[in-house]
DRENPA-3360 file (N, C-alpha, C; in nm, 2 decimals, always signed):
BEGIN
1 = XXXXXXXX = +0.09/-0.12/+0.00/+0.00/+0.00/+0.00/+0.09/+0.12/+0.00 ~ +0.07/+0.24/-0.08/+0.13/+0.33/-0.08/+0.13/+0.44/+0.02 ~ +0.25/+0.51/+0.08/+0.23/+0.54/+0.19/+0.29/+0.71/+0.14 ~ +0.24/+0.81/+0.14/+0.28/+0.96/+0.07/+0.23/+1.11/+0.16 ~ +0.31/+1.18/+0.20/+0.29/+1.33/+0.24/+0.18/+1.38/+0.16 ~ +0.08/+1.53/+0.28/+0.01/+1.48/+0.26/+0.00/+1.65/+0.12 ~ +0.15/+1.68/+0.10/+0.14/+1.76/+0.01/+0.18/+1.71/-0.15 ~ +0.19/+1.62/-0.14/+0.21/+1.52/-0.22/+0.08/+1.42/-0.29;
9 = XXXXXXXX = -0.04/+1.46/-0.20/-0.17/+1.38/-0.26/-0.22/+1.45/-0.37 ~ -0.28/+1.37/-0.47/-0.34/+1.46/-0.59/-0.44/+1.52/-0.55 ~ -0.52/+1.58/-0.64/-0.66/+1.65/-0.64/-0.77/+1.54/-0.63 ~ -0.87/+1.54/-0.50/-0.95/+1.48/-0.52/-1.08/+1.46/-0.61 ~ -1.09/+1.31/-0.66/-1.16/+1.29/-0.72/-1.33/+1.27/-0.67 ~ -1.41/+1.28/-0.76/-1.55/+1.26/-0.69/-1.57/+1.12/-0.64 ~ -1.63/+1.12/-0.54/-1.68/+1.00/-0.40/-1.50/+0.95/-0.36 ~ -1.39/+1.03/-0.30/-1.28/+1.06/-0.30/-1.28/+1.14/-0.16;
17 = XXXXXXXX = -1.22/+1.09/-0.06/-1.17/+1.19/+0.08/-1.09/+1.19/+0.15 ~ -1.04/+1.24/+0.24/-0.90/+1.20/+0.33/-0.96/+1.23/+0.48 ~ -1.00/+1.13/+0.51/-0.98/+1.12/+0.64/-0.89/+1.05/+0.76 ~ -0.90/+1.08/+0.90/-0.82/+1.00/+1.02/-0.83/+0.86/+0.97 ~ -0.76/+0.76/+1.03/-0.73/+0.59/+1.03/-0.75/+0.58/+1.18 ~ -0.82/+0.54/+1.22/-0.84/+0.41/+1.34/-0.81/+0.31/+1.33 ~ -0.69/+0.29/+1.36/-0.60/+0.12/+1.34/-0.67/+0.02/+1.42 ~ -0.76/-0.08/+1.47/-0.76/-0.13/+1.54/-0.76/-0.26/+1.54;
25 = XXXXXXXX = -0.78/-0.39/+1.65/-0.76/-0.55/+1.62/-0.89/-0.58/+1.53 ~ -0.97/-0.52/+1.54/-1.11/-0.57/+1.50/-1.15/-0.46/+1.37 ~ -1.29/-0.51/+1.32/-1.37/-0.46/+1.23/-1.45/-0.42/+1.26 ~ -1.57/-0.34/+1.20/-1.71/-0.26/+1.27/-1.80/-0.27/+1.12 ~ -1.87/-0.34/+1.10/-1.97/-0.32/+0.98/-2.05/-0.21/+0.96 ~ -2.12/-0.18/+0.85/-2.23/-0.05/+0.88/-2.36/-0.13/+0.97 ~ -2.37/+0.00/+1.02/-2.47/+0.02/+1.13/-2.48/-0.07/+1.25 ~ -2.35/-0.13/+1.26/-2.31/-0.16/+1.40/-2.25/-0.07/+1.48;
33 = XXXXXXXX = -2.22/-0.08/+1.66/-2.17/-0.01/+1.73/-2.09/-0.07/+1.80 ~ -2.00/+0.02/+1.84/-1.86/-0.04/+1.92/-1.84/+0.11/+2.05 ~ -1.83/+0.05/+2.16/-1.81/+0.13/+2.29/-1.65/+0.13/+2.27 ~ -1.59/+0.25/+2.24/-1.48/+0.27/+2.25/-1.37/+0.36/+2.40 ~ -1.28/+0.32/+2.41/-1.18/+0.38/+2.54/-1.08/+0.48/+2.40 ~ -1.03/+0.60/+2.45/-0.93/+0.67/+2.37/-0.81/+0.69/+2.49 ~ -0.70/+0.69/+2.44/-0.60/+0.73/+2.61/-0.49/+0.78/+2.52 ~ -0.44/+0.72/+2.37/-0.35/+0.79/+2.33/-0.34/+0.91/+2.27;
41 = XXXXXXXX = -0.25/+0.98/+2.30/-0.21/+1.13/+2.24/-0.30/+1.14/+2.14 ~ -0.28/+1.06/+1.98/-0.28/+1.09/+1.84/-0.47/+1.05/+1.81 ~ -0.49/+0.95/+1.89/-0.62/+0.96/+1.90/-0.72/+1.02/+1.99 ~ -0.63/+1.13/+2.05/-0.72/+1.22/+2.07/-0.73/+1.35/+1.98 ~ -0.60/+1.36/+1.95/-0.58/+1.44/+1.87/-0.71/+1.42/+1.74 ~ -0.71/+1.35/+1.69/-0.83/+1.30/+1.57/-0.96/+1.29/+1.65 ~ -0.96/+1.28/+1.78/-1.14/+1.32/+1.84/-1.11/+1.45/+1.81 ~ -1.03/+1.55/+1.84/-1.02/+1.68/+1.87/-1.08/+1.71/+1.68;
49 = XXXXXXXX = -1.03/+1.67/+1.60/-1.00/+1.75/+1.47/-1.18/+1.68/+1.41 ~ -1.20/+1.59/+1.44/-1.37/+1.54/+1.34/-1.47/+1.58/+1.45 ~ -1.42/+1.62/+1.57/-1.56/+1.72/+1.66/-1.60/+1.84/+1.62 ~ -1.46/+1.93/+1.64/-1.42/+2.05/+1.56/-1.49/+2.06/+1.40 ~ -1.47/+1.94/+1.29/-1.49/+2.02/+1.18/-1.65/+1.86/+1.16 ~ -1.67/+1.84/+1.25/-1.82/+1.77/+1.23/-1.80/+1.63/+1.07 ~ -1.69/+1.56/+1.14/-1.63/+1.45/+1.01/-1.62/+1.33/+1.04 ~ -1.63/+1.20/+1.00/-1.64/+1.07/+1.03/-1.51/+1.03/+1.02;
57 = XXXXXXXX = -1.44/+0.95/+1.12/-1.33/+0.91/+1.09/-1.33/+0.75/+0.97 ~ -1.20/+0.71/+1.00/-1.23/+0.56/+0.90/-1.18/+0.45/+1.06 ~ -1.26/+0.33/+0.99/-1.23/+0.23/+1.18/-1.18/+0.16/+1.03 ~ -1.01/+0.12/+1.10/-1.01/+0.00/+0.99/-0.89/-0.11/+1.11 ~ -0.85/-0.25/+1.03/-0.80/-0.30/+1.14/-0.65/-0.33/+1.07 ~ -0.58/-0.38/+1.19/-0.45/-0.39/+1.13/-0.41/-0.50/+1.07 ~ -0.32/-0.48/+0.95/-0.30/-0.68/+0.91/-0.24/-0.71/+0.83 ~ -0.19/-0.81/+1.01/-0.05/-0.84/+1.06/-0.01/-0.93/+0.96;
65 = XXXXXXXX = -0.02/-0.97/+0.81/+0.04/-1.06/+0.75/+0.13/-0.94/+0.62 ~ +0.11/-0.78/+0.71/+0.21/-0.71/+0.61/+0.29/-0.68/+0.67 ~ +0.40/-0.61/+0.62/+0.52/-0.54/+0.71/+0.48/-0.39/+0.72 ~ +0.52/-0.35/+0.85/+0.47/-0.20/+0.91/+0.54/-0.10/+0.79 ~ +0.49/+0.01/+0.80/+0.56/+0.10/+0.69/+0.55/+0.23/+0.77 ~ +0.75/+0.24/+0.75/+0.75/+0.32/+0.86/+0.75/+0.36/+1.02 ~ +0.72/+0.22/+1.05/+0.70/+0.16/+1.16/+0.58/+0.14/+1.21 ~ +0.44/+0.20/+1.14/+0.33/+0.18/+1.15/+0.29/+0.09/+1.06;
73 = XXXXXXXX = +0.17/+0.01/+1.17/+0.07/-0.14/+1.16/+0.02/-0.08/+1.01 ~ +0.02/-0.13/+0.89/-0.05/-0.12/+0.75/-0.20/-0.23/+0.80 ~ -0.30/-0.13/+0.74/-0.47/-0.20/+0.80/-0.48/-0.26/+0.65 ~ -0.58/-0.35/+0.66/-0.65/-0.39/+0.51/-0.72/-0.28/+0.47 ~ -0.72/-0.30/+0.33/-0.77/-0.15/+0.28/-0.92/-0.13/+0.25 ~ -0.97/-0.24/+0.30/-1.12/-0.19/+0.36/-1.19/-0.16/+0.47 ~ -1.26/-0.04/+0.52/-1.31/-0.01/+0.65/-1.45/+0.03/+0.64 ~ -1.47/+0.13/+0.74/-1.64/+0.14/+0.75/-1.63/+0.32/+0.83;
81 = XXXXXXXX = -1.65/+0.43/+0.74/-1.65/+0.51/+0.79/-1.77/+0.53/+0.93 ~ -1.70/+0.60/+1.03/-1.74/+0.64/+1.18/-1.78/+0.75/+1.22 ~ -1.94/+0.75/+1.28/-1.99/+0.93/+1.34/-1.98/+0.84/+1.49 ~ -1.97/+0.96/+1.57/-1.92/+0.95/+1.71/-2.09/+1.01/+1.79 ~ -2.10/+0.91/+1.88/-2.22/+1.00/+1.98/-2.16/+0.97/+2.12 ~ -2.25/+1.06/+2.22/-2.17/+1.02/+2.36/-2.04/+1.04/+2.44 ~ -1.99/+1.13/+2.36/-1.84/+1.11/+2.36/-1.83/+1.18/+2.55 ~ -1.74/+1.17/+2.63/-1.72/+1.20/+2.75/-1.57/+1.15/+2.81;
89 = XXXXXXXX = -1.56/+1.25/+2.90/-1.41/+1.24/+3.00/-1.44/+1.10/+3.08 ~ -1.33/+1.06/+3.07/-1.33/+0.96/+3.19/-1.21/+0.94/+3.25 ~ -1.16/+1.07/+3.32/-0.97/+1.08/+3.39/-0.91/+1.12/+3.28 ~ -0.83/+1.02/+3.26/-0.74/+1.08/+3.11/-0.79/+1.01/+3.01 ~ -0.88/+0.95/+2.97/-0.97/+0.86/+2.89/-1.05/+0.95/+2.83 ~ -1.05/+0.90/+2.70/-1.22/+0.96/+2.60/-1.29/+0.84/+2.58 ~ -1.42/+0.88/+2.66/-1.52/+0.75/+2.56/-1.64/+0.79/+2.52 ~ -1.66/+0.70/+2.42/-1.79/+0.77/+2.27/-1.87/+0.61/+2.19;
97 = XXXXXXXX = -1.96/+0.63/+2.17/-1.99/+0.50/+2.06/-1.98/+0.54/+2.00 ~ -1.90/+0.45/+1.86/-1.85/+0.43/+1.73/-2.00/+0.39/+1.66 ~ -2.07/+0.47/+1.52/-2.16/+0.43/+1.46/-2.10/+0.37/+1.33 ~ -2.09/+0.23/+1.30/-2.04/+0.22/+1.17/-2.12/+0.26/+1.05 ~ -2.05/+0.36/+0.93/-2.15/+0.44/+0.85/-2.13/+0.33/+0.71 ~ -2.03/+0.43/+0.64/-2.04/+0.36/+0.44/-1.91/+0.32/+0.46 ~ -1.91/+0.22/+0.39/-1.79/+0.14/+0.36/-1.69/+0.26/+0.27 ~ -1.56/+0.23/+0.29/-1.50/+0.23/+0.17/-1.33/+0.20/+0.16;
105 = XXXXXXXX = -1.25/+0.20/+0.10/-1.19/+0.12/+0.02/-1.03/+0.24/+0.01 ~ -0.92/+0.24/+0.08/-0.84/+0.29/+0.13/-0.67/+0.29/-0.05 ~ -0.70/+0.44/-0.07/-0.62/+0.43/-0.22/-0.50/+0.39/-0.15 ~ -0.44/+0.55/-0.11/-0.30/+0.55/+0.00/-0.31/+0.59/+0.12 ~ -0.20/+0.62/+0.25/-0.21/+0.62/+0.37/-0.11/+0.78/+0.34 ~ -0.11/+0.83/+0.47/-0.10/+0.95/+0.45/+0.02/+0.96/+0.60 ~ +0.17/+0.94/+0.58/+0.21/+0.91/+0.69/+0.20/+1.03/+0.79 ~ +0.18/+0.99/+0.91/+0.19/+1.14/+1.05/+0.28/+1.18/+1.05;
113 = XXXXXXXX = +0.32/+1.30/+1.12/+0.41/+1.40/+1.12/+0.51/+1.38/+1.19 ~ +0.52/+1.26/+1.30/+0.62/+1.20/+1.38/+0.60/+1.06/+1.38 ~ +0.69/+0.99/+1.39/+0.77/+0.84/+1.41/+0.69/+0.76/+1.50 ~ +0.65/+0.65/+1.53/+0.63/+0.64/+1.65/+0.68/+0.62/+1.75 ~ +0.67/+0.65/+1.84/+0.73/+0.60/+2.00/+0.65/+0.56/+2.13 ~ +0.70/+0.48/+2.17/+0.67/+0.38/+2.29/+0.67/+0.48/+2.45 ~ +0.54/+0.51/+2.48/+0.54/+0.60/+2.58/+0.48/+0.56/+2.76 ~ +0.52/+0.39/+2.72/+0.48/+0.30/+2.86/+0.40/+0.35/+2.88;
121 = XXXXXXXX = +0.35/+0.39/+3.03/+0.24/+0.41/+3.05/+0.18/+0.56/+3.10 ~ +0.27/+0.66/+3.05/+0.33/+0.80/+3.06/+0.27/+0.86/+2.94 ~ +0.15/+0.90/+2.90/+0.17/+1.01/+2.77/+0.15/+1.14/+2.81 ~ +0.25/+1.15/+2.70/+0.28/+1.34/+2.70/+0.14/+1.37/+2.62 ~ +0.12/+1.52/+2.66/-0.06/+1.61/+2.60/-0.05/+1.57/+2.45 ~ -0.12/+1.63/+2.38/-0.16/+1.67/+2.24/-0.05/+1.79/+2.19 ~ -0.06/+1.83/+2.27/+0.04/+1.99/+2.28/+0.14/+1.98/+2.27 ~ +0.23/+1.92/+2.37/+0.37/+1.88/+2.36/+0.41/+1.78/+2.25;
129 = XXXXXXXX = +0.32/+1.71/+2.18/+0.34/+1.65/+2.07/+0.36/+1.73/+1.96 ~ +0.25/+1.80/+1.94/+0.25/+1.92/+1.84/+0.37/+2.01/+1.82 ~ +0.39/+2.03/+1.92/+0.50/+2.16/+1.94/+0.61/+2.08/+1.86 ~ +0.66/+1.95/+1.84/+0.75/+1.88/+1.82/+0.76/+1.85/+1.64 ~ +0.64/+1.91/+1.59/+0.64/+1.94/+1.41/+0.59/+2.06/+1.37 ~ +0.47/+2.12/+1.48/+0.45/+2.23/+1.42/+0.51/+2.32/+1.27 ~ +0.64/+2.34/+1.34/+0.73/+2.45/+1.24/+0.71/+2.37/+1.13 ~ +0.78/+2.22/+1.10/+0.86/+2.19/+1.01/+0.73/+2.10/+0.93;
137 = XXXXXXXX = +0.63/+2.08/+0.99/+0.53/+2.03/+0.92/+0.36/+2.07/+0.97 ~ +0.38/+2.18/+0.98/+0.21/+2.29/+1.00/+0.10/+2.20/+0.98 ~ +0.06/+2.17/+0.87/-0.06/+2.08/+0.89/-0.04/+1.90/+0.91 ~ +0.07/+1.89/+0.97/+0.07/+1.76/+0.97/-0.05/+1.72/+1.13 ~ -0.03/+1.58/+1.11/-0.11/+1.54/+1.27/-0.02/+1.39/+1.31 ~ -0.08/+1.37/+1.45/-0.02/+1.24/+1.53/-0.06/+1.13/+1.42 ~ -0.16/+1.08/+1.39/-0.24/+1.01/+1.30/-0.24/+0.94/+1.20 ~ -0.22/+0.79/+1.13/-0.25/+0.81/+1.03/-0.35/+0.84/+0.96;
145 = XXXXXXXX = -0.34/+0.92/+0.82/-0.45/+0.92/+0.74/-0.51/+0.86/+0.61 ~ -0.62/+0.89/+0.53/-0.61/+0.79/+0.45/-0.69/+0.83/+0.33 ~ -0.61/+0.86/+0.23/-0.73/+0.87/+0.09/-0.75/+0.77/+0.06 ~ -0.92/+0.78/+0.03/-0.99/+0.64/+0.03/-1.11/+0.69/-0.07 ~ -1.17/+0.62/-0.09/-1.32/+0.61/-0.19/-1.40/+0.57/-0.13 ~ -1.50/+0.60/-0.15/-1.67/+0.53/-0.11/-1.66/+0.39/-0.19 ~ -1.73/+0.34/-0.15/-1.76/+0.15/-0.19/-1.93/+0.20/-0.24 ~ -1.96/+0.19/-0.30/-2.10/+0.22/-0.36/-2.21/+0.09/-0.26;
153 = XXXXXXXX = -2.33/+0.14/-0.25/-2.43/+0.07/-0.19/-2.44/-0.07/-0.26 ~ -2.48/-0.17/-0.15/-2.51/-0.29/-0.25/-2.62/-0.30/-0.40 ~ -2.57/-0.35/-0.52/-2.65/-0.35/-0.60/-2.78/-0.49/-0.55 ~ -2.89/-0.41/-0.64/-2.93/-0.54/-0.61/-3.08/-0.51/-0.53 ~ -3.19/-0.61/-0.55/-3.28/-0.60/-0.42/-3.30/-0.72/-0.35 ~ -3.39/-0.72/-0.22/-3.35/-0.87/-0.12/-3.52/-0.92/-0.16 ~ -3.49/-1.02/-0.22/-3.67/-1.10/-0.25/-3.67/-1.16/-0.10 ~ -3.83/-1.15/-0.09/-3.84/-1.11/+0.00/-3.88/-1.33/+0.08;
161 = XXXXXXXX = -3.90/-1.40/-0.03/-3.87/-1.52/+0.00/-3.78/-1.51/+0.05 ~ -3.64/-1.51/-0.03/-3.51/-1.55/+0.02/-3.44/-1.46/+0.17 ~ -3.56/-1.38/+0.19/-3.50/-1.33/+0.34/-3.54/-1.38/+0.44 ~ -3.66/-1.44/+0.39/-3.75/-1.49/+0.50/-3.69/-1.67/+0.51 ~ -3.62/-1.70/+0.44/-3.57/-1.82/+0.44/-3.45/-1.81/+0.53 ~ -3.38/-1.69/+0.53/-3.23/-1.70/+0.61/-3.27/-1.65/+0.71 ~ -3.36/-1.55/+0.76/-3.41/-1.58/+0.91/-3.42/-1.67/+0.98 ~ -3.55/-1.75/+0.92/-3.54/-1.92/+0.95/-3.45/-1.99/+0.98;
169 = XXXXXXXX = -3.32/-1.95/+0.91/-3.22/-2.05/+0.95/-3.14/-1.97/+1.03 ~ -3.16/-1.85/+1.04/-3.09/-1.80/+1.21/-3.16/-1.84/+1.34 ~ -3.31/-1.81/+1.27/-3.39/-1.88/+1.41/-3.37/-2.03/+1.46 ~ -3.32/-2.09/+1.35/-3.26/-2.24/+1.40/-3.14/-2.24/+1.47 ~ -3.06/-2.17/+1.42/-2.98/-2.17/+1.50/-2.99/-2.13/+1.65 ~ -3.03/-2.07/+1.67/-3.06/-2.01/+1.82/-3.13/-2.10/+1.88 ~ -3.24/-2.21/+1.82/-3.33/-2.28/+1.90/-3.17/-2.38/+1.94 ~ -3.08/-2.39/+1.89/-3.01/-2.48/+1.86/-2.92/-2.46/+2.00;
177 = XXXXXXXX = -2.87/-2.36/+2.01/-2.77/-2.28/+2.13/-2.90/-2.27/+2.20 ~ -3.00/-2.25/+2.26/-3.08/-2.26/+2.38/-3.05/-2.42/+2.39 ~ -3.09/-2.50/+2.28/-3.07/-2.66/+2.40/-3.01/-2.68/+2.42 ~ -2.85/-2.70/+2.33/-2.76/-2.67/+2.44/-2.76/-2.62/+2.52 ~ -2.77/-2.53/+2.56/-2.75/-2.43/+2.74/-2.86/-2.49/+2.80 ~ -2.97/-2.56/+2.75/-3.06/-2.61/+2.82/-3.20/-2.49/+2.91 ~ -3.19/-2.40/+2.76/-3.27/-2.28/+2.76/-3.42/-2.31/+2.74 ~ -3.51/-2.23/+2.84/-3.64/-2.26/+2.83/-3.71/-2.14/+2.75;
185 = XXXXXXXX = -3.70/-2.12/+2.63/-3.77/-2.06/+2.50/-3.84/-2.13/+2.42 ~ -3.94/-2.04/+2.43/-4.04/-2.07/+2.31/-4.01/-2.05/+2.21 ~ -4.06/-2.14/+2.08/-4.02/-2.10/+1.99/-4.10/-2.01/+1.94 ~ -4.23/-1.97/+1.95/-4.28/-1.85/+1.92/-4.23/-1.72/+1.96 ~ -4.16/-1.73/+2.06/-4.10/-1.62/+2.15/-3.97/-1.59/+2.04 ~ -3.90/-1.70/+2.03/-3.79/-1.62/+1.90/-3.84/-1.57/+1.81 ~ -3.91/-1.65/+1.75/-3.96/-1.64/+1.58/-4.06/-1.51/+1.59 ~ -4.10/-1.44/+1.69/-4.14/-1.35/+1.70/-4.03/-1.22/+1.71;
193 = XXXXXXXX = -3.93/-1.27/+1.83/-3.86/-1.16/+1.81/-3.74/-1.18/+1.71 ~ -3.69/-1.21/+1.63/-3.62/-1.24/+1.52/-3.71/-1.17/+1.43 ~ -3.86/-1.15/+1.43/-3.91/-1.07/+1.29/-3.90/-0.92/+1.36 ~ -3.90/-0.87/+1.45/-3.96/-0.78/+1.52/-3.80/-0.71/+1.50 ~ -3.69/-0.79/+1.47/-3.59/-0.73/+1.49/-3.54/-0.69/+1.29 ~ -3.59/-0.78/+1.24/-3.58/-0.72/+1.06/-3.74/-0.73/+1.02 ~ -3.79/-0.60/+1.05/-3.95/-0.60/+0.97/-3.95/-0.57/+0.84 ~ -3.82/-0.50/+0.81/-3.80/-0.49/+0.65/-3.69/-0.59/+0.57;
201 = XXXXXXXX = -3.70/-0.64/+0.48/-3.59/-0.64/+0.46/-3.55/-0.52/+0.35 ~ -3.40/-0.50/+0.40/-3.36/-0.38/+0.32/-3.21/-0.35/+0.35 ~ -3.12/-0.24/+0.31/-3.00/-0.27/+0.32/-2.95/-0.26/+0.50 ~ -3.03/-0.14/+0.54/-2.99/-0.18/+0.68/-3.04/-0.30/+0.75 ~ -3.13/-0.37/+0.76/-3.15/-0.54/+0.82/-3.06/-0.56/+0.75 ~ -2.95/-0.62/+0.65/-2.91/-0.69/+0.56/-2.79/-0.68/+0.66 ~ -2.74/-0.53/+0.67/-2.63/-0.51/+0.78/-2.61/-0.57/+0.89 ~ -2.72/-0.50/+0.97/-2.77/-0.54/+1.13/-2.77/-0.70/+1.13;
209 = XXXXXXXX = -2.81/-0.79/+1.04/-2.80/-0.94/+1.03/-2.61/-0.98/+1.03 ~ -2.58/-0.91/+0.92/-2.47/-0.96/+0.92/-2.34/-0.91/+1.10 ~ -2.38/-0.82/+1.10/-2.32/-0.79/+1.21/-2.33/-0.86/+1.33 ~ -2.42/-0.92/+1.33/-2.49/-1.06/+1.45/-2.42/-1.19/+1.43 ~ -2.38/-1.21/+1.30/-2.35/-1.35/+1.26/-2.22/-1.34/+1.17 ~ -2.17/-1.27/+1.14/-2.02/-1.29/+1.07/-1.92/-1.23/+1.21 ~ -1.86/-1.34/+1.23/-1.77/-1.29/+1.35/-1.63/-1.34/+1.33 ~ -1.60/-1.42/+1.21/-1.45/-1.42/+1.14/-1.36/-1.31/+1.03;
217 = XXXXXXXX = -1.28/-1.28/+1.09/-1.21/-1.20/+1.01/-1.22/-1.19/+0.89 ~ -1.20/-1.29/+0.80/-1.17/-1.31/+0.64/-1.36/-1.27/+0.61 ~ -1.40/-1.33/+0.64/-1.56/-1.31/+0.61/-1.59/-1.19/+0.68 ~ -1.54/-1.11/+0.73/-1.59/-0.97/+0.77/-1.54/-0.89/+0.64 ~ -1.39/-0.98/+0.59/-1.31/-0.84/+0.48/-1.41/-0.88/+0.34 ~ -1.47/-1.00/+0.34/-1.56/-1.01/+0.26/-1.66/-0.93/+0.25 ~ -1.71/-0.94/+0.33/-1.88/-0.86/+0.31/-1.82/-0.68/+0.27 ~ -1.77/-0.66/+0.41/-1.74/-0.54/+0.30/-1.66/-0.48/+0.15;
225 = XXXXXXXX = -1.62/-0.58/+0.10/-1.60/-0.60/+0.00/-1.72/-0.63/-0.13 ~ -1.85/-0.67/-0.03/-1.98/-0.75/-0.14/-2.01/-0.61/-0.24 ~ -2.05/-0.63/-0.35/-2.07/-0.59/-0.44/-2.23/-0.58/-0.46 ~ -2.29/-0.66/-0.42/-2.46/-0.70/-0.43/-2.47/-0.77/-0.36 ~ -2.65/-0.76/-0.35/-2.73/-0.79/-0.19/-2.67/-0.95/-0.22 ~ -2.69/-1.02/-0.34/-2.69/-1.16/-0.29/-2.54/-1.21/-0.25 ~ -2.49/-1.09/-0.31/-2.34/-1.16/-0.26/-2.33/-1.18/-0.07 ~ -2.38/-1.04/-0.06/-2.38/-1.05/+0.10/-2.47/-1.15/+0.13;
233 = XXXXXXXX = -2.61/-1.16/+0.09/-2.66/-1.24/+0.17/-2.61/-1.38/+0.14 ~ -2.54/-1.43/+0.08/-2.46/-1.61/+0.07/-2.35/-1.58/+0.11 ~ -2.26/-1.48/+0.21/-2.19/-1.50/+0.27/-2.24/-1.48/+0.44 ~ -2.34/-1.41/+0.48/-2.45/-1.44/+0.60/-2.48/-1.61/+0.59 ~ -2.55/-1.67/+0.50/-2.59/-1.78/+0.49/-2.49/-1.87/+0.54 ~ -2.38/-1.84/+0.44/-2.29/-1.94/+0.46/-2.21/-1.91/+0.60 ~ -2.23/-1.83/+0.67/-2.19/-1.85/+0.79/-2.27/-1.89/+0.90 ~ -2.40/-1.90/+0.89/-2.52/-1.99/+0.98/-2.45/-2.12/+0.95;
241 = XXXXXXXX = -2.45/-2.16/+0.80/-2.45/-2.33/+0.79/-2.33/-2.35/+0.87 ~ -2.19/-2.28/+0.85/-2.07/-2.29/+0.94/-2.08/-2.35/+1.09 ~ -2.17/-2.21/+1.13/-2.21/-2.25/+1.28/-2.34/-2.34/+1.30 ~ -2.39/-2.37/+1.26/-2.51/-2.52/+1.26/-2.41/-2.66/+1.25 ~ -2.28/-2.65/+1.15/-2.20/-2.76/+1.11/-2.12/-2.81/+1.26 ~ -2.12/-2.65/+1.32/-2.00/-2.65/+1.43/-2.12/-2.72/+1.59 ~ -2.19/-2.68/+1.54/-2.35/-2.76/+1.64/-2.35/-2.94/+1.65 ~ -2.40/-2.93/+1.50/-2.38/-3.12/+1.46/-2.29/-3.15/+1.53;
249 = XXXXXXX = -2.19/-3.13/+1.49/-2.02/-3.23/+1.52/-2.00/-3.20/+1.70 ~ -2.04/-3.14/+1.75/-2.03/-3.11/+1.89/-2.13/-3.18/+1.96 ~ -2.26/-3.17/+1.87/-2.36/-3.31/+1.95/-2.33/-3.43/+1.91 ~ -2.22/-3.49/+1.77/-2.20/-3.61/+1.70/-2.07/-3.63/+1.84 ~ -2.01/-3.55/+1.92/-1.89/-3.57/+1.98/-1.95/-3.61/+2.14 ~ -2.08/-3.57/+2.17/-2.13/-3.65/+2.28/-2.20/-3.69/+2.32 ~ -2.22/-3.78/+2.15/-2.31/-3.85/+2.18/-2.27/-3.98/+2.20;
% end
């Protein structure tokens, strides 16, 4: 992935922006939420700059099967742009929920204005960091950044059979994880609240589903990657059958 100053970036193109990078271990789909902790300098510095100018950062994660550039973690180059609600002090802590918004798809990385360094458990302000490029690089920041593109909406519409068929097999699943645990639900009681939870189908259910049931890495870089509703929805599917497979062989193991 290409890594370039950020006077050095071309002219942006249309559905084209540069926003902050939130490196993290994990992923965030659209319209899922994540309770986030902030403590370091550079990410606060980035609460400070998308409060101020009312801007979504990008959540993307790190990965570890590349070599750091520059000494910073290189993320896969798909993420889920971020609006922040909630945000509040807690000691030297920022915490806020993360709303995952639109996907998109990361051109080049935009290196920060200092190196990194290892600050145990000791961080210097925002200020004293700044003071340390100001002169020699005015608009730089602690942060990486990232010209990226929008990922266009899924093509495509959800028939409304085939949504009602992959509920069903979520709702099996779950009757499936209550006997195991030896859960006393009704099954009208799911199958009630499983519709109550997608009354439409449409691209946000399509989300909100997948965000419940895709919990592997590789099939998270997938979906945001999907191109059309059915692409997403046969990789939802195909991770119910995964976990129903992982059910069988667990009851075939004691029985």
């Amino acid at each position: 992935m290409e890594i370039q100053k950020l006077d050095n970036v071309p002219s942006l193109k249309e559905n084209q922006m540069i926003v902050p990078l939130f490196t993290l271990d994990s992923l965030l789909l659209p319209g899922d939420q994540m309770m986030m902790r902030v403590f370091e300098p550079r990410y606060k510095q980035m609460l400070d700059d998308i409060t101020l100018n009312d801007l979504p950062y990008g959540h993307v994660m790190s990965n570890l099967s590349m070599p750091e550039i520059n000494g910073w973690a290189v993320p896969y180059d798909v993420g889920t742009l971020v609006d922040i609600n909630d945000l509040q002090e807690q000691g030297t802590n920022l915490l806020y929920t993360a709303n995952g918004g639109k996907r998109f798809r990361i051109l080049s990385l935009i290196e920060p204005a200092l190196k990194p360094e290892s600050f145990d458990e000791i961080f210097p302000s925002v200020d004293e960091l700044i003071e340390q490029y100001v002169d020699s690089a005015p608009s730089g920041k602690l942060y990486v950044r990232g010209l990226i593109e929008i990922i266009p909406k899924l093509e495509g519409a959800i028939e409304y059979s085939e949504w009602e068929n992959l509920l069903m097999l979520w709702v099996s699943y779950i009757k499936n994880i209550a006997e195991i645990n030896e859960m006393e639900i009704s099954e009208f009681d799911i199958d009630n609240e499983v519709k109550n939870m997608f009354p439409t189908p449409n691209d946000e259910s399509i989300w909100k589903l997948a965000s419940l049931i895709i919990d592997s890495i590789d099939t998270q870089i997938k979906a945001l990657n999907a191109i059309s509703v059915n692409e997403l929805l046969s990789i939802i599917e195909s991770s119910i059958q995964k976990k129903l497979n992982t059910i069988r062989s667990f009851r075939q193991s004691n029985e």
